[in-house]
C-alpha positions as CSV (number, residue, x, y, z in Angstrom):
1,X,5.1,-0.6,-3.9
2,X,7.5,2.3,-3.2
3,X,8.3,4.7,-5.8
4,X,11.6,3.5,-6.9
5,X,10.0,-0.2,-7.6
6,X,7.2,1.0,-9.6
7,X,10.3,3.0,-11.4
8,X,12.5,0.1,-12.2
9,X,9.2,-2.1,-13.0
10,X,8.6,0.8,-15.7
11,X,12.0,-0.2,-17.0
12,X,11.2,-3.3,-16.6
13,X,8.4,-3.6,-19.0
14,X,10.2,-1.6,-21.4
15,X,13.2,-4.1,-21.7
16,X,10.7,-6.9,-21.9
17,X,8.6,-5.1,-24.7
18,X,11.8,-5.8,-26.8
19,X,10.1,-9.4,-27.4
20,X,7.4,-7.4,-29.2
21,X,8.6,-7.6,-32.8
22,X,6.2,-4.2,-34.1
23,X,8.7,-2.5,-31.0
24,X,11.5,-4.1,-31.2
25,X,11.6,-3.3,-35.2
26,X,11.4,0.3,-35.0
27,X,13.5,2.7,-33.1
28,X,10.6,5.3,-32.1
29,X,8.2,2.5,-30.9
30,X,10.7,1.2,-29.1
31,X,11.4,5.2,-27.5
32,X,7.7,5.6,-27.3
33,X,6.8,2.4,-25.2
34,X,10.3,3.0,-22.7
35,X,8.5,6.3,-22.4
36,X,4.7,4.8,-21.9
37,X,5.8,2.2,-19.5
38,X,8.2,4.0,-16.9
39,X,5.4,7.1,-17.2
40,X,2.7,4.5,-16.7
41,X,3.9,2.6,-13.7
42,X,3.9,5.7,-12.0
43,X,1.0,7.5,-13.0
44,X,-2.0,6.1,-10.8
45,X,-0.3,7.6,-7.6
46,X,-0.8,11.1,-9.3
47,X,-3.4,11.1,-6.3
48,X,-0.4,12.1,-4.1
49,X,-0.8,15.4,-4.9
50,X,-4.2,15.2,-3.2
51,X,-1.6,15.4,0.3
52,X,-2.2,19.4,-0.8
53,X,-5.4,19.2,0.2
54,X,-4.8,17.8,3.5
55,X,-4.3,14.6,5.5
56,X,-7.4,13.3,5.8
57,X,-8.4,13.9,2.0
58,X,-5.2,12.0,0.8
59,X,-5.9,9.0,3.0
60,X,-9.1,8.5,1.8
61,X,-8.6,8.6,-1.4
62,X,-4.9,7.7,-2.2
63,X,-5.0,4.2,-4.3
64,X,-8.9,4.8,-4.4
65,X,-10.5,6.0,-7.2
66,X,-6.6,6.1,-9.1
67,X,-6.2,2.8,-8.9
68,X,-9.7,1.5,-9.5
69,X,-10.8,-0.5,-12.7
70,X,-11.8,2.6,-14.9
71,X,-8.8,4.0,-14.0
72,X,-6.8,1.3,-15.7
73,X,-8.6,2.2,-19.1
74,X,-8.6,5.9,-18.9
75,X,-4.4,6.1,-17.9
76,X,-4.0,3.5,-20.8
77,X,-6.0,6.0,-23.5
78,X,-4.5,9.2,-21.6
79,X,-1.1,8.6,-22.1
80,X,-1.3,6.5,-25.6
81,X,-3.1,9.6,-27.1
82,X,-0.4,11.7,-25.8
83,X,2.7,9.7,-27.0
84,X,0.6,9.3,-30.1
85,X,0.5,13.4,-30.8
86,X,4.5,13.1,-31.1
87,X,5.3,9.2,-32.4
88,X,3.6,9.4,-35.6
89,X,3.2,6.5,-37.0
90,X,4.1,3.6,-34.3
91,X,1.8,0.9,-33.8
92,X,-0.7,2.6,-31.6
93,X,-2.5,-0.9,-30.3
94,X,1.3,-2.2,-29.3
95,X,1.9,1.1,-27.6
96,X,-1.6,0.9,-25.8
97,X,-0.9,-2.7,-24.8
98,X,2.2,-2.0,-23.4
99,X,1.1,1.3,-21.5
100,X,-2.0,-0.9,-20.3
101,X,0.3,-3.7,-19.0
102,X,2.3,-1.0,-16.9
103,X,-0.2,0.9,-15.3
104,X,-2.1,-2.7,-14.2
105,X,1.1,-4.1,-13.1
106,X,1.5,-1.0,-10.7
107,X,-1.9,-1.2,-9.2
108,X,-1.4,-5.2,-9.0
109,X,1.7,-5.2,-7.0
110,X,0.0,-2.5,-4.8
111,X,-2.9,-5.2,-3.7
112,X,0.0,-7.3,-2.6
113,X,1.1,-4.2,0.3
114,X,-0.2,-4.4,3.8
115,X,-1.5,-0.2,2.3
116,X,-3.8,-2.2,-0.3
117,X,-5.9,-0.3,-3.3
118,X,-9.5,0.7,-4.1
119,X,-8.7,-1.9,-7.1
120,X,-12.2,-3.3,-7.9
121,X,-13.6,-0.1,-7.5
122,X,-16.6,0.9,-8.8
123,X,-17.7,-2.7,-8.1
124,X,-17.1,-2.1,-4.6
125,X,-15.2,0.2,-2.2
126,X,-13.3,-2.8,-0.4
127,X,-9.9,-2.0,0.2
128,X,-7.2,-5.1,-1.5
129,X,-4.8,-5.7,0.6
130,X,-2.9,-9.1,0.7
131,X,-0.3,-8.5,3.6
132,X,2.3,-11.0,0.7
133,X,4.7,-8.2,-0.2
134,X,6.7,-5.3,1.8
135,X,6.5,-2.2,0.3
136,X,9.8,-2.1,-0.5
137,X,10.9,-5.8,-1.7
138,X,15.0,-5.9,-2.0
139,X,14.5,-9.1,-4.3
140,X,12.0,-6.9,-6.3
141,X,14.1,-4.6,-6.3
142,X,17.5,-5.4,-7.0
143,X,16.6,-8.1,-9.8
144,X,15.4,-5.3,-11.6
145,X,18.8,-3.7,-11.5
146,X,20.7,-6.3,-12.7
147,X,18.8,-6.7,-15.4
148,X,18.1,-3.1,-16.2
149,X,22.1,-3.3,-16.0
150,X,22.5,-6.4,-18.0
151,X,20.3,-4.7,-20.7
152,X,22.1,-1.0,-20.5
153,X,25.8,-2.2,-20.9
154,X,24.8,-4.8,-23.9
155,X,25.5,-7.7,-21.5
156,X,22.8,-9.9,-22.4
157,X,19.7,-9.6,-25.0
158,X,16.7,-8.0,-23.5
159,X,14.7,-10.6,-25.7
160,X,16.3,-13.4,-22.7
161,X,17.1,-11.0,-19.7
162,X,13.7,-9.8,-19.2
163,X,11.4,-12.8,-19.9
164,X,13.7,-14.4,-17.5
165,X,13.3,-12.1,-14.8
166,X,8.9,-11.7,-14.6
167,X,9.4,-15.3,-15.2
168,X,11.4,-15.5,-11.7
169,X,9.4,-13.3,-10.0
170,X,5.9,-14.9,-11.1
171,X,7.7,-17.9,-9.4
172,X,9.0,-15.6,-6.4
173,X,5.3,-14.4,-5.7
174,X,3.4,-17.5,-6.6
175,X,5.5,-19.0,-3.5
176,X,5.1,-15.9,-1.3
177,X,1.0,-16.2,-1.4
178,X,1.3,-19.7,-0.9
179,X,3.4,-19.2,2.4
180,X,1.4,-16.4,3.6
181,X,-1.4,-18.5,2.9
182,X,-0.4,-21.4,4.4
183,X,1.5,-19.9,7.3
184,X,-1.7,-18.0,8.1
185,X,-3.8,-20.8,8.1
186,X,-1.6,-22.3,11.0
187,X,-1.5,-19.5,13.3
188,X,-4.3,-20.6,15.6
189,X,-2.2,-24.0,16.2
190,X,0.9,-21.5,17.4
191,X,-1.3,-19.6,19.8
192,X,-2.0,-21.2,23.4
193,X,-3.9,-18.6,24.0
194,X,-6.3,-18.6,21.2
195,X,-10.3,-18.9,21.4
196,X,-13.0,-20.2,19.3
197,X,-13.9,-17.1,17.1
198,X,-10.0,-15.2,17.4
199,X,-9.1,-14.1,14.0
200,X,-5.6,-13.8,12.7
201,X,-4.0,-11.7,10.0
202,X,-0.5,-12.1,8.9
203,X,1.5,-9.0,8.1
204,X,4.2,-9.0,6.0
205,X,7.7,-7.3,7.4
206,X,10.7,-6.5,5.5
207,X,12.6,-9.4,6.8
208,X,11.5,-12.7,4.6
209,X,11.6,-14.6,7.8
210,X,9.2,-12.3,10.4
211,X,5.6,-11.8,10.3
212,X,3.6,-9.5,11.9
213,X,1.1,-11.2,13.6
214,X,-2.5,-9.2,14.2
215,X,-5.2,-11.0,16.5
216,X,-8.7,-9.8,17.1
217,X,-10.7,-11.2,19.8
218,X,-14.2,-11.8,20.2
219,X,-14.5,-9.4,23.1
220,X,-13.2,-6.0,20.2
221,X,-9.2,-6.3,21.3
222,X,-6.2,-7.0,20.0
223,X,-3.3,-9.0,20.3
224,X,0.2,-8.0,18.7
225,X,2.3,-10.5,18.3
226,X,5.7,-11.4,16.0
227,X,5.9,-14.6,14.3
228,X,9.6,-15.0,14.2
229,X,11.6,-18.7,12.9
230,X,8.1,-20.3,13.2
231,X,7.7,-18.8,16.4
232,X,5.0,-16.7,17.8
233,X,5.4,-14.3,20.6
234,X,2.9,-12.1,22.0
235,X,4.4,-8.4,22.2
236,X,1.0,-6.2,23.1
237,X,-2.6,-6.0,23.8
238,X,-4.9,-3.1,22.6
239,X,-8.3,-2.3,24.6
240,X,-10.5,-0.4,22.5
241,X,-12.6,1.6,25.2
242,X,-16.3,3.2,24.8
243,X,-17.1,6.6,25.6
244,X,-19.3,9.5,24.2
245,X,-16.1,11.0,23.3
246,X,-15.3,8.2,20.9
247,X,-18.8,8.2,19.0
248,X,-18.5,12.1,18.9
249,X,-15.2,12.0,17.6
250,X,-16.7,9.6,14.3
251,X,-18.0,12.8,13.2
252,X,-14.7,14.4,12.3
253,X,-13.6,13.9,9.0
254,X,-10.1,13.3,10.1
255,X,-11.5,10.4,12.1
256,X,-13.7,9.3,9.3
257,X,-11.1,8.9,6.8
258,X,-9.1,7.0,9.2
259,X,-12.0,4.5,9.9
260,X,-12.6,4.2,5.8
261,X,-9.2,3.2,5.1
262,X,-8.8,1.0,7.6
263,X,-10.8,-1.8,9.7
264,X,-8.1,-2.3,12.0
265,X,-8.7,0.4,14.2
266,X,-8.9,1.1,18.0
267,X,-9.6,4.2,19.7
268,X,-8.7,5.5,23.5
269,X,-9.6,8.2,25.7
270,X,-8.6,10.6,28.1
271,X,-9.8,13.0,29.8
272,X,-8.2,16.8,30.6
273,X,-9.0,19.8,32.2
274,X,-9.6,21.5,28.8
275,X,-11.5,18.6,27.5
276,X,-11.1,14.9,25.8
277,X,-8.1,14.0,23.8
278,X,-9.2,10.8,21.5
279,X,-6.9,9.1,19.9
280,X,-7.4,6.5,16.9
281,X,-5.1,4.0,15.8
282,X,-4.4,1.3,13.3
283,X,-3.0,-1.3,15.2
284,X,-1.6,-3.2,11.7
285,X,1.4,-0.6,11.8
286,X,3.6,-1.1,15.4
287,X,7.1,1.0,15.3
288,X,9.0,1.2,18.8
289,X,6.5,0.3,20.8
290,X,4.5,3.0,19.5
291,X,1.4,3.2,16.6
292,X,2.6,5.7,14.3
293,X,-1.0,5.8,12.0
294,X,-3.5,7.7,14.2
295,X,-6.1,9.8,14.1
296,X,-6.5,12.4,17.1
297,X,-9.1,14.7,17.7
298,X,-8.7,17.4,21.1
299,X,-12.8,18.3,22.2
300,X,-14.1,20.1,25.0
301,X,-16.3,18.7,27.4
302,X,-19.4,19.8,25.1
303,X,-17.3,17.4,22.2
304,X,-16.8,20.1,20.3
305,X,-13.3,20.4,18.0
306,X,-10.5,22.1,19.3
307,X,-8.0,20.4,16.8
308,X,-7.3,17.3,14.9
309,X,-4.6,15.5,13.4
310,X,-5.1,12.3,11.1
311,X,-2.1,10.8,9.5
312,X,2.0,9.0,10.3
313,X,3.4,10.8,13.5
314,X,5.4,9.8,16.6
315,X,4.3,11.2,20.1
316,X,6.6,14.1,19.8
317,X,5.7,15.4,16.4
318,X,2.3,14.8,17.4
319,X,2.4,17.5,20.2
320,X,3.5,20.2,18.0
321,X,1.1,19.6,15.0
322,X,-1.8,19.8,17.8
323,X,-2.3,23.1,20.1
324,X,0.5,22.5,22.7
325,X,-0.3,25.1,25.0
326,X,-3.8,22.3,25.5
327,X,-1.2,20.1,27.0
């Protein structure tokens, strides 16, 4: 999820610790868990700051090794022995229970983004990604702030508002998997064109009602299509083409980061007077009739680097992170 979800799902989880009665009783267990949970449904993207480091290093490892199973255990100890050294005297297995619920919530709602997590990591490296839930969910979203509202202004109790609300929304995405799973299921009977061995995945758009439709064929393309009102329409098809270029260019580690991250990747050629300009991209992320997630690497005719670029850009931005004067 975006930042401000994971933020409001932090306050969240504090109003519904009120039910709690070792929190609820006592005015600095209640301060120290508001604290632990909005701290620790942020903390596992502390990888962002890896972006310092550079692209390619931040997309490799952002939601990786942060969001994997240790993880969980370490931000839970980490920040309940901090809140510890200045709340003496809470109830220190509440306060880790509540922490720990927070920081799992945030990596759970993350496997339910199209991005995905490293969440059974060490176990294995697989990226979790269900394609169920935009990054940014307005019902998410906006239930959290009537309630956080509800709870702020004395409204209501935080002991009903907020075992009503994570009661609504295990409802809301207990219904969204089903859908995904059953409108998923179905896309082969949509597709006139489809093929013994085509595999569909459903992508989840911010619109309830439209789903990004990704095909791959048994031949190595893909189709892009838009399921809209039951509806599936066809809106592009991706060659992936084969050239020394290409396999040279699964050296960099710009273009290795980009093929860990993601299996949904096609790569194209051409050819200059300078060199080869190959370009990588994840076909799962379509904006404008463009592929904003790429990975490009400029090479000479001997393949060797000129420059590289792995990461969001649009065609324009693209020209001036690379060496324009290779253009």
């Amino acid at each position: 999820m975006d930042t401000g979800t994971h933020l409001v799902i932090g306050l969240g989880l504090a109003g519904l610790s009120q039910i709690d009665p070792s929190v609820s009783a006592d005015s600095a267990a209640t301060t120290a868990v508001f604290i632990g949970t909005v701290i620790g449904s942020q903390i596992p993207d502390v990888d962002g700051l890896l972006r310092f480091k550079g692209n390619a290093t931040y997309i490799r490892n952002h939601r990786g090794r942060s969001h994997s199973l240790p993880a969980l255990l370490l931000w839970t100890l980490l920040i309940t022995g901090a809140l510890a050294l200045f709340f003496h005297g809470v109830p220190l297995l509440h306060l880790g229970m509540w922490v720990g619920i927070a920081v799992c919530f945030h990596v759970f709602t993350d496997c339910f983004n199209t991005y995905g997590t490293q969440a059974i990591r060490p176990f294995s490296e697989k990226w979790v990604s269900w394609n169920i839930i935009h990054i940014f969910d307005p019902f998410i979203f906006s239930s959290h702030i009537a309630a956080i509202f509800m709870w702020s202004f004395h409204i209501a109790s935080p002991k009903l508002v907020f075992p009503s609300l994570y009661g609504v929304l295990a409802l809301y995405y207990i219904w969204r998997s089903l859908d995904h799973y059953i409108v998923e299921k179905g896309l082969y009977r949509k597709d006139p064109t489809h093929q013994p061995g085509d595999k569909y995945t459903l992508i989840v758009t911010f619109n309830l009602y439209v789903w990004n439709v990704v095909k791959r064929r048994t031949d190595g393309t893909y189709q892009l299509g838009e399921l809209k009102n039951a509806k599936l329409r066809w809106i592009d098809t991706v060659k992936c083409e084969d050239h020394p270029a290409i396999e040279a260019s699964k050296q960099h580690e710009d273009i290795q980061a980009l093929l860990y991250f993601s299996s949904f990747t096609c790569a194209e050629v051409k050819e200059h007077r300078w060199g080869y300009e190959v370009r990588w991209a994840d076909v799962r992320y379509r904006h404008r009739k463009q592929y904003p997630f790429v990975g490009v690497i400029l090479m000479d005719h001997n393949y060797q680097t000129l420059d590289s670029y792995v990461g969001w850009v649009n065609d324009t931005r693209l020209e001036k992170k690379l060496r324009v004067d290779l253009y």
